[in-house]
C-alpha positions as CSV (number, residue, x, y, z in Angstrom):
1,X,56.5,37.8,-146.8
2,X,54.9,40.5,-145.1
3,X,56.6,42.1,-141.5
4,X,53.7,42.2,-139.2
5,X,53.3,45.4,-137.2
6,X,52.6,45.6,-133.7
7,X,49.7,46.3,-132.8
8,X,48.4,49.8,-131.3
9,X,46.2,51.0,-128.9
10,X,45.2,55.1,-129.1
11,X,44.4,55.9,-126.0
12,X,43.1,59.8,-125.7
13,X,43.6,61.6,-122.4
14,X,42.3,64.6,-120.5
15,X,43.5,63.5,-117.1
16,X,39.7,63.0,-115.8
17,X,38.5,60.0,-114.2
18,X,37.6,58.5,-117.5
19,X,40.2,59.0,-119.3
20,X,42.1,57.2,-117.0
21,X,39.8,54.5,-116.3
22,X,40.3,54.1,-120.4
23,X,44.0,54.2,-119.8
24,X,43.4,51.6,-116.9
25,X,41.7,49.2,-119.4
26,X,44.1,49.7,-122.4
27,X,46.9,47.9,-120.1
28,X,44.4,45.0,-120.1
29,X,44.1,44.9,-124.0
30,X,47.8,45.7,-124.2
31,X,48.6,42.8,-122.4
32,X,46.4,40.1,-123.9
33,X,47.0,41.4,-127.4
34,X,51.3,42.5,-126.9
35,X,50.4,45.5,-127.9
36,X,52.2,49.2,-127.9
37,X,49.9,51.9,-126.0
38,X,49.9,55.2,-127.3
39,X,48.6,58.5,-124.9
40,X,46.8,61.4,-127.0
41,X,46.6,64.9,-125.8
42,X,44.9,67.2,-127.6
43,X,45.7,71.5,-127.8
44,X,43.6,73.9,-130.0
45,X,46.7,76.1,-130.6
46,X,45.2,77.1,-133.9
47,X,42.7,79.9,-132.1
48,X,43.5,83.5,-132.5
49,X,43.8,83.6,-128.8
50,X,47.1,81.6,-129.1
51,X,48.9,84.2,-131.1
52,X,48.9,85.8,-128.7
53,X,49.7,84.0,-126.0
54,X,52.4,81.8,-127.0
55,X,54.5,82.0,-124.1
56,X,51.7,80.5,-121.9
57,X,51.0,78.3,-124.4
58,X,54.2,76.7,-124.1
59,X,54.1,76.4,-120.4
60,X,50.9,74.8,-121.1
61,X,52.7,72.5,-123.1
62,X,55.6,71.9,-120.8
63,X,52.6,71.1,-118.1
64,X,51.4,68.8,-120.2
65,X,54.3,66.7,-121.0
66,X,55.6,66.7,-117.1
67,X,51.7,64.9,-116.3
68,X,52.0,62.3,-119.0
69,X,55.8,61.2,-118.2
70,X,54.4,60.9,-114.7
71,X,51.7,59.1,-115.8
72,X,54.2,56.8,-118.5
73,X,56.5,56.3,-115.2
74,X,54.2,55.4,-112.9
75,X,51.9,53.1,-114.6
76,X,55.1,51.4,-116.3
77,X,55.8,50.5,-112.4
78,X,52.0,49.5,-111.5
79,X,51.5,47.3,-114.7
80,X,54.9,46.2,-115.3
81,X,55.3,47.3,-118.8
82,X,57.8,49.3,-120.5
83,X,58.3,53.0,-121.9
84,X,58.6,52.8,-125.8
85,X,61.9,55.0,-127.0
């Protein structure tokens, strides 16, 4: 017999207002479906500018990664859920 996967919700995310109304709603179908939410953050690194400008780009990166883990932490507390490892 087949395992059957949980299931996922792709959630994309710019940090506007609705992109996090989106994020909002995905706890909703999270919770009535058990399902794993995934955050999506997109960076065009494959420009020409970006060659030369890596070590901003990294920052950039770093920037990034600091907002969604304090977005993760602080909607795990508002919704109850958990941070997947």
């Amino acid at each position: 017999m087949a395992k059957k996967t949980k299931t996922k919700i792709l959630v994309p995310i710019d940090f506007s207002d609705q992109s996090m109304i989106a994020l909002g709603q995905s706890f909703n179908l999270a919770k009535v479906y058990d399902a794993e939410i995934l955050l999506l953050f997109v960076i065009d690194d494959a420009g020409l500018f970006t060659k030369f400008a890596d070590k901003k780009l990294s920052g950039y990166k770093k920037e990034i990664q600091k907002k969604i883990d304090k977005l993760i932490d602080e909607s795990s507390k508002k919704n109850e859920i958990g941070r997947a490892q």
